[in-house]
N, C-alpha and C positions, 0 to 999 in steps of 0.2 A: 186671432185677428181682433178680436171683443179689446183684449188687455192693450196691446197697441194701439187701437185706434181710442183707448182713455187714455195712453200715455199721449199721444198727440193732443189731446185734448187740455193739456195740461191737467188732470185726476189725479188728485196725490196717491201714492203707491197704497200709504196704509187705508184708504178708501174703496180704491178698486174692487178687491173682492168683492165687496157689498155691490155697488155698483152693477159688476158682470153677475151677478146673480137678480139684482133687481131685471135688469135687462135680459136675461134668459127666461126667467118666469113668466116677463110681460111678454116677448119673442112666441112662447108656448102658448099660451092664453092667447093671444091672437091667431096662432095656427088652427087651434082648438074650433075658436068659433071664425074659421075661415074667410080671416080677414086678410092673408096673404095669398098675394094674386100674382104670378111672376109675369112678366112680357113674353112674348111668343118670339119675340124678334133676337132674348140675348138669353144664352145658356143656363139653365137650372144653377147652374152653382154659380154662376154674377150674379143673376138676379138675387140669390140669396143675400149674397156677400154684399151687392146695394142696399138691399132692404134692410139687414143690419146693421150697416154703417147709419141709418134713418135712425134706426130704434135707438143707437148710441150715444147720438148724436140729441134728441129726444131727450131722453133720460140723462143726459150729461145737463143739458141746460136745466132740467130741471132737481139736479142733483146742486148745480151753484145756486139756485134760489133757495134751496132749502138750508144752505149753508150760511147764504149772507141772513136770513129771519134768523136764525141759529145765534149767527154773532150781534145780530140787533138787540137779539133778546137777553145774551150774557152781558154785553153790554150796561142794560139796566138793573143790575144785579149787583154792578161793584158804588160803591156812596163816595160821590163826587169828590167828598175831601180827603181822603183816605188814596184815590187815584188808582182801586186793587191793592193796596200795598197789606198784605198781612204781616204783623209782629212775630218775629219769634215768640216760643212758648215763654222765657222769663220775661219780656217783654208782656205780653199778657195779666204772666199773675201780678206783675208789679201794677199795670192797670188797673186792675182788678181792684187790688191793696187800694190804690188812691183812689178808684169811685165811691170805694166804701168810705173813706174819709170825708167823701165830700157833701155825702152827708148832715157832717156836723158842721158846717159851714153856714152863713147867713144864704137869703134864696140867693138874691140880687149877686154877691160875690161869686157865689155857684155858677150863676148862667156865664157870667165872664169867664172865670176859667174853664167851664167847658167847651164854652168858641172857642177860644184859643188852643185848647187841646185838638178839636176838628180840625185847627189850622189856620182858621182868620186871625188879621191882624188887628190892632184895637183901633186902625181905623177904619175896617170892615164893620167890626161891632158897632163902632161907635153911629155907622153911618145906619145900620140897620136897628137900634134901636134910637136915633132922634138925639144924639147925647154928643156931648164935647170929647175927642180921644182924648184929653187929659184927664178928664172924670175912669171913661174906661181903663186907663191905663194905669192910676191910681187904683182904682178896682181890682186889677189884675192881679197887683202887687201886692195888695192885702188881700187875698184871695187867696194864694200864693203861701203866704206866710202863713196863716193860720190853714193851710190844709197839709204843711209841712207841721204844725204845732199841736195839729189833730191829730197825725200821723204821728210821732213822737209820745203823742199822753195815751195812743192806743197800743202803743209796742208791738208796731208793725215790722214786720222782718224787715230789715233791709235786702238789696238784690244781690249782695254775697250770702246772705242766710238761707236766701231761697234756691239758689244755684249748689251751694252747699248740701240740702235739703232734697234737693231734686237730682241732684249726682248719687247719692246715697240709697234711691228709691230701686227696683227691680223696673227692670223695660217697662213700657205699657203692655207688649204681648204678651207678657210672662202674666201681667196681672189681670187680662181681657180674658185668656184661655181657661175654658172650664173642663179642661181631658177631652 
């Protein structure tokens, strides 16, 4: 009766369980400290079967609140420019590869092409740091070039040597598992 009346409720399936358990133990705990009272006027087993549908009904609403905080809270968790989107793994180490290049870069060129790698355009940059987009945009491009020329005098893998390199390796479980 429990699992039907969450499926009415709309409860998603793989939720339920939890759900008809929270709701049983609160059920019990309340019987415990005699806080169920039936009516005189409708049968022991409605009156149950009411009171249930209460406690279900109860715990259902407060089953969606704790779900939308749930998603409010992952929510703030993923960085605006990004949108959730994670890279594949050589996606990654090639990142990786270019942050360390970017180091060897002047500051001022640095901060440009890291906007733009976040995803603004140089007239985003340009508007949030006070500056002409053709300055930014000039920026970019020498930015750009020399952290492709960084990249080249440090004899960074290219993304076939790493995919090459990473095809080559044993799984991660193989390498995680200690017996």
């Amino acid at each position: 009766m429990i699992r039907d009346n969450l499926r009415r409720l709309n409860v998603p399936e793989c939720d339920r369980s939890d759900v008809v358990q929270e709701i049983l133990f609160s059920a019990w705990r309340t019987v415990e400290a005699g806080g169920f009272h039936a009516s005189e006027r409708l049968p022991l087993n409605e009156a149950v079967r009411r009171w249930l549908y209460v406690v279900t009904w109860h715990h259902t609403t407060h089953y969606r609140e704790r779900q939308r905080q749930w998603e409010r809270g992952r929510a703030s968790y993923t960085h605006p420019a990004t949108d959730g989107y994670i890279p594949p793994p050589f996606g990654r180490v090639e990142a990786l590869l270019s942050l360390r290049g970017l180091e060897l870069i002047d500051a001022a060129l640095r901060d440009v092409v890291a906007d733009s790698a976040l995803g603004y355009t140089a007239v985003e940059i340009a508007a949030g740091r006070g500056q002409n987009p053709n300055t930014i945009q000039g920026r970019l491009a020498r930015g750009r070039a020399r952290l492709r020329r960084a990249l080249r005098l440090k004899n960074a893998p290219t993304l076939l040597a790493i995919r090459s390199t990473l095809a080559s390796m044993s799984p991660l479980r193989q390498l995680n598992s200690y017996g």
